[in-house]
N, C-alpha and C positions, 0 to 999 in steps of 0.2 A: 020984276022978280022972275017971268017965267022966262022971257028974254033971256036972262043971265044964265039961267040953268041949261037952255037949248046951247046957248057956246060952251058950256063946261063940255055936256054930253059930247059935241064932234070933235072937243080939243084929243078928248080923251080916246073918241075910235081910231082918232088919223096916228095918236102914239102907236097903238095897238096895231094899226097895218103895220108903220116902219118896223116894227119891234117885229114882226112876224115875216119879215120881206126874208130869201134863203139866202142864207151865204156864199157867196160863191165857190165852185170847186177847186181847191188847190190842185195844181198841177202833182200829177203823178211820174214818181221817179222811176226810170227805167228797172226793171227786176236784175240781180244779183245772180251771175249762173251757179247754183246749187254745185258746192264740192262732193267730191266723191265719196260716197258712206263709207266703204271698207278697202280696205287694204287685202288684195288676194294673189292667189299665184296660180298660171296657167300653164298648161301641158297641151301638144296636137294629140290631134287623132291619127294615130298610126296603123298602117298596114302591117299587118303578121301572119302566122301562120296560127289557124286555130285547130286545136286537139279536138275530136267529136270523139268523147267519152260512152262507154255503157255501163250502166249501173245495176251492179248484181249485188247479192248479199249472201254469204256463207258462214261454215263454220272455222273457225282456228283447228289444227291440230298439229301432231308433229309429224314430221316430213320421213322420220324413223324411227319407233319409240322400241329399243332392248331390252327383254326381261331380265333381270339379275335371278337367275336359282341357286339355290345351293348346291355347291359338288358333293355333298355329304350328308346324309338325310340323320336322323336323330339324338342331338345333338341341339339342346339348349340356346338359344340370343343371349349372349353376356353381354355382348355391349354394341351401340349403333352410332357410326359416327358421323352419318352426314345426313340431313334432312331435306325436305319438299324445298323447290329451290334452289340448292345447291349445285355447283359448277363442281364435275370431279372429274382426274385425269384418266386416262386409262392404266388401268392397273392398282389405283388408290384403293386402296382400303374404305369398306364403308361400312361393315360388321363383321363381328368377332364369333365364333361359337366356343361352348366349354370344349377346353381340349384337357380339362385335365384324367377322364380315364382313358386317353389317346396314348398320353407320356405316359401312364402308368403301364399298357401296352410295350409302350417302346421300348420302356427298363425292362420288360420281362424278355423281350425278343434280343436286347445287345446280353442279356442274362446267356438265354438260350444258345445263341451265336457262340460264345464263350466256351459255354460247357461242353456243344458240341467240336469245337477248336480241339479243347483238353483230348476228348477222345479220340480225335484223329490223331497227336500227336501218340499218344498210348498203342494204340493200333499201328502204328508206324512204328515205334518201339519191338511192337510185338511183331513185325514183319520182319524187320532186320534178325531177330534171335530167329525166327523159324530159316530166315536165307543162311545165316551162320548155321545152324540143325542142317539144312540140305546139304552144304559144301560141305560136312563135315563126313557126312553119309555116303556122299558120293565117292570122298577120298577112299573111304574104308571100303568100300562096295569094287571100287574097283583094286585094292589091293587081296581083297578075297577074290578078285576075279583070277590077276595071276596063282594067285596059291591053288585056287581050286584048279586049274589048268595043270598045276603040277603036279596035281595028285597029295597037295601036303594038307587040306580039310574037303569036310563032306561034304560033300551035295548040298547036305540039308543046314548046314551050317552057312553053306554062302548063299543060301535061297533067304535066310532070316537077314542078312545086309542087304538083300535086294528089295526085303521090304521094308527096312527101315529107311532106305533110301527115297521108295517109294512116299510112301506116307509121311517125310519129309519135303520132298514136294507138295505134296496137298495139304499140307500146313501151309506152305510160302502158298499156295494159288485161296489158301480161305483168309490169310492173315491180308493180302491185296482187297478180297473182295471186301473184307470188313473198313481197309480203308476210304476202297470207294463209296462204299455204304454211309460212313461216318463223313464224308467232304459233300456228298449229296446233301447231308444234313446241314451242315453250313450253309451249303448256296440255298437251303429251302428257307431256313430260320433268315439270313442276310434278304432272303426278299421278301421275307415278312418283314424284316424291319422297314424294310425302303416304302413297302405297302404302308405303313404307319407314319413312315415319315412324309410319303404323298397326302395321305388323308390331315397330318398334320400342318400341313400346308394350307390344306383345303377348308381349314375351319378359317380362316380369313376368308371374306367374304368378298372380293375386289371387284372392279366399275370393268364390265370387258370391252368399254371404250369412251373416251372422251362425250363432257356432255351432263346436259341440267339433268337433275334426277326429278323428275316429274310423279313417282308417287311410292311412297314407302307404307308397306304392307307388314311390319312385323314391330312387335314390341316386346322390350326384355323379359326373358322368363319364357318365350315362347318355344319351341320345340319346332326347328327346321323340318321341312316334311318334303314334297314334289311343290309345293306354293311360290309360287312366286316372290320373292323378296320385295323390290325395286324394282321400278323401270326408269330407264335410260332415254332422253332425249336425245339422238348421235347428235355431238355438236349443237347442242342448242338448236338446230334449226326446225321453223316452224312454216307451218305454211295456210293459203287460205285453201277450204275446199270450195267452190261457190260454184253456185246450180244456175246455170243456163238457159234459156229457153231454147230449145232446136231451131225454132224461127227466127232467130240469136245467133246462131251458135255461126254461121259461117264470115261474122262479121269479127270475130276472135281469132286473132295469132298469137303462134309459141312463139317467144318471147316480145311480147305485148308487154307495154308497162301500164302498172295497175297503181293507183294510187287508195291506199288502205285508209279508211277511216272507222271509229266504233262511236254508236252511239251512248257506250255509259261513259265514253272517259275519252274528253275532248282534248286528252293531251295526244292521242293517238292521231298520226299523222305521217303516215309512212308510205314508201315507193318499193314496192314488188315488179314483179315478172312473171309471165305468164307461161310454165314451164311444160304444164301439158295438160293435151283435152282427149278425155275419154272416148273409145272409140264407142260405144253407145250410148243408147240415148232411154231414159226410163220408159217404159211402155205405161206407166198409170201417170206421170207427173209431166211426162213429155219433154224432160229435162236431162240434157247431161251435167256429166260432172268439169269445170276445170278446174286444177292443181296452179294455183298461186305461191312460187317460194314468197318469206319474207325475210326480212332483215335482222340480225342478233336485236331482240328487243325484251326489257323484261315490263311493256306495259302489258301486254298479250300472252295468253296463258290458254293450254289446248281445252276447248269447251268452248272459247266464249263467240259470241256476234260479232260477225265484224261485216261491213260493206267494203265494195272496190269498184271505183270505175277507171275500167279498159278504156286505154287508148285504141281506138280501130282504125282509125285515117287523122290525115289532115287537109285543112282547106284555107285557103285565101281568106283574109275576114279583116275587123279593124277592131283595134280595143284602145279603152283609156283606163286611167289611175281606177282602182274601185273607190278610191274617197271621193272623186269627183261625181259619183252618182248616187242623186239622192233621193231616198227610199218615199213615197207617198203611203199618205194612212188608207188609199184605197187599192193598193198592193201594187200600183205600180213604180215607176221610175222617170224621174228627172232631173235633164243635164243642163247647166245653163252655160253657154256659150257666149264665146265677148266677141263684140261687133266690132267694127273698126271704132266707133266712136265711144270707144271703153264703153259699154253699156251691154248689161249682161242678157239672152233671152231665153226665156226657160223652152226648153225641147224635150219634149217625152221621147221615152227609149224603150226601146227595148232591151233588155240583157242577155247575152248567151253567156257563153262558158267562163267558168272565173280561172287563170292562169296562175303558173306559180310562180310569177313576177311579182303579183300584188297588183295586176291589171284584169281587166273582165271583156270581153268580147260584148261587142253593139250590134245586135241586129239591125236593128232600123233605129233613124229618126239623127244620125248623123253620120257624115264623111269625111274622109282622109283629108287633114290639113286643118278642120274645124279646131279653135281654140277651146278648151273647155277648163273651167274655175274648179281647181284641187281644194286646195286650202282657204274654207270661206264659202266653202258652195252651201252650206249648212243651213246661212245665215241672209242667202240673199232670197229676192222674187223677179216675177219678170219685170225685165225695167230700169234697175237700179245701176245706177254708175258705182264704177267702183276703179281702183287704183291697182294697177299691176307691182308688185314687188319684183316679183322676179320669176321665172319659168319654175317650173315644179320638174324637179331630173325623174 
């Protein structure tokens, strides 16, 4: 019995080895070369020429701003026709004044002009009868001169023709001066009117030049006075003033291009010239002034902030695409680069200037000729293979 049980027991371990003996290792298939993750497009690194900008900050204003007054002081705003904004040509009409006790004037002075007419023509009337009076005087004066010669009237008879003759004269020389008197009156009343008819002109209110009307000062019912009306931007044009530093300043040239940005309104993106730098420099701020023209723009309006950086030189440098540089969360920058054996390797960079190509200048960390990943550099790490499309223009 015990016999039987000891051969169960070893039948049973010797199962237990074979069952437990390893299998042996299948052969291992060669590995698969890994395709390419993405699909990208590369650009070189190119030599250029790089802008070294200075960044100043100033105010907007206008480059010329003209006051509109009235040529005519008292004298009611009937009506205003162009507002804040507005483009108006030289000479346009921008406000009207009451003119109507102007023309009531004016009826009364073509009145005057009139009546004085009538009486020159009357006095001229009266001038011809006194010349006819003298000629007649004279006839008789000298037919009493033979008589009295003759002895055929008296003395005292031909002295009364001589003074009627006389005092016929001096009628003709008062009946002239009344006409002078009476044509003075004309030409005084005829420049009264012209007086009325200038001021009548003058209640139009007109732009005395081309140009955005930058601020209107009156509202209807007002009563023109020495005030100012309007002011006139000449032409629209505006410009930057921006403040310098003097330890600055000699890195600025007239005409230097300035490239305008504002920080409230990122549509503003514009190219100036630097048209002139003030010949002093502030004693408390140690700053001057430079005169930036700008461009017809209606984003920019005299008051507001605006920055610019001056172009001061240029220098030899290299840039790539800016989408090929990608931004790290620890504020720097990395470019990744394709090797010969498509396989991309990440390069920290540094950045300099960003271009108006849509390209950025590299300080360091690569060189002319390096390939670097446009489209797709987003998405890679160092390491990764990847599949060229096609060059990035």
């Amino acid at each position: 019995m015990l016999v039987g049980t000891g051969i169960g027991i070893a039948i049973a371990l010797a199962g237990i080895r074979l069952t437990s003996r390893p299998t042996p290792p299948t052969p291992t298939q060669p590995s698969q070369t890994q395709a390419p993750s993405m699909s990208v497009t590369v650009a070189p690194v190119e030599n250029t020429r790089i802008a070294r900008k200075l960044s100043v900050t100033g105010t907007v204003a206008a480059r010329e701003l003209i006051a509109v007054l009235p040529q005519i002081t008292g004298l009611q705003i009937e009506q205003i026709l162009v507002d804040e904004g507005d483009f108006v040509k030289a000479g346009q009409v921008m406000a009207v004044l009451d003119n109507s006790v102007l023309k009531t004037q004016i009826n009364q002075a073509k009145a005057e002009i009139e009546s004085n007419q009538a009486v020159v023509r009357q006095r001229q009337a009266a001038l011809a009868q006194a010349q006819a009076s003298l000629a007649e005087a004279e006839r008789t004066l000298e037919r009493n001169q033979q008589l009295a010669n003759a002895g055929a009237i008296s003395r005292q008879e031909f002295d009364a023709r001589a003074t009627e003759a006389a005092t016929a004269r001096e009628d003709v020389r008062v009946a002239s001066a009344d006409i002078n008197s009476a044509q003075a009156n004309v030409r005084s009343s005829t420049a009264r009117l012209q007086q009325l008819q200038t001021q009548l002109g003058q209640t139009s209110v007109r732009a005395p030049a081309a140009g955005i009307v930058a601020e209107k000062n009156i509202e209807i019912g007002n009563v023109a006075g020495n005030q100012q009306l309007f002011s006139i931007i000449r032409g629209g044009e505006l410009e930057l003033q921006a403040q310098v530093p003097a330890i600055q300043l000699p890195q600025v040239q007239i005409g230097a291009i300035a490239k305008i940005t504002s920080d409230s309104d990122r549509r503003v993106s514009l190219q100036g010239r630097v048209r002139e730098i003030a010949p002093l420099v502030n004693a408390q701020s140690r700053q001057a002034r430079v005169e930036i023209d700008l461009p017809n723009t209606t984003l920019l309006r005299p008051g507001v902030f605006a920055r610019a950086a001056i172009t001061t030189n240029t220098v030899p440098g290299i840039a790539i695409p800016a989408k090929a540089v990608v931004p790290q969360p620890d504020g720097t920058s990395t470019v990744f680069v394709l090797t010969n054996e498509d396989k991309v390797q990440a390069r920290p960079v540094e950045v300099g200037e960003i271009l108006n190509d849509g390209r950025v200048e590299i300080k360091n960390g690569l060189k002319a000729g390096d390939r670097v990943i446009v489209a797709g550099a987003g998405y890679l790490k160092d390491g990764d293979r990847v599949r060229v499309v096609k060059n990035s223009q």
